[in-house]
FITORGU-564653 format. One line per 4 residues: number of its first residue (from 1); for each residue x, y, z of C-alpha. Coordinates in nm, 3 decimals, decimal comma, always signed. Example, Ala and Ser with C-alpha at 12.3 -4.5 7.8 and 13.67 -1.06 7.14 Angstrom:
2
1) +1,230:-0,450:+0,780 | +1,367:-0,106:+0,714
END
This chain:
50
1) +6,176:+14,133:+3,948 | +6,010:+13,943:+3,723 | +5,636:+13,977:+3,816 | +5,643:+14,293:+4,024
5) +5,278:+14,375:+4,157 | +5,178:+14,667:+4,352 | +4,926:+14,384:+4,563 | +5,240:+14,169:+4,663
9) +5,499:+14,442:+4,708 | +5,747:+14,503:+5,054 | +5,756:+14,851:+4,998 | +5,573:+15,075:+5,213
13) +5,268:+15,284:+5,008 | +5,438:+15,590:+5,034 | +5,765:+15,445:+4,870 | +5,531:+15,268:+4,586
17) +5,348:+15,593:+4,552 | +5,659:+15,821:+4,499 | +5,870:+15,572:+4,306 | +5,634:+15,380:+4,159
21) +5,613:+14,993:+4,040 | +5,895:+14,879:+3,822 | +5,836:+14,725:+3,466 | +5,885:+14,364:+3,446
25) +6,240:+14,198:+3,381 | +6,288:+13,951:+3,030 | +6,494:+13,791:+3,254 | +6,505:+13,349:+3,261
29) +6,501:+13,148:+3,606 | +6,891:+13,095:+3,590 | +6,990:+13,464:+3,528 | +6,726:+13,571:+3,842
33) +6,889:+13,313:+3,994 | +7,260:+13,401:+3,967 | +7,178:+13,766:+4,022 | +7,006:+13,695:+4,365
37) +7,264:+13,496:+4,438 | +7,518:+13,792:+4,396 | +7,267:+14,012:+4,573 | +7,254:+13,797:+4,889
41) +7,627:+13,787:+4,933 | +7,690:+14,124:+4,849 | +7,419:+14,240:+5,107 | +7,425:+14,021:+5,356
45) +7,472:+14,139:+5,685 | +7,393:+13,822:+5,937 | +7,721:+13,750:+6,079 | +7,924:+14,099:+5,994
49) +7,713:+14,311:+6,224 | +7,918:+14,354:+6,577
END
């Protein structure tokens, strides 16, 4: 989020070529913190999948 690079990216080529590379986040180390921490428990499907 902060440092996104087409070089170190998960997305698949395809996705990267259609979507693109988003711009970089002005965003400090607490706030990326606190948002992936409210990402991971939103998302998080280890232990709800039957």
């Amino acid at each position: 989020m902060r440092y996104p690079y087409k070089e170190i990216s998960v997305m698949s080529e395809l996705f990267i070529q259609t979507i693109g590379i988003k711009k970089p986040l002005d965003i400090s180390n607490r706030e990326l913190r606190e948002a992936i921490d409210i990402y991971w428990e939103k998302y998080r499907v280890i232990g709800r999948v039957k």
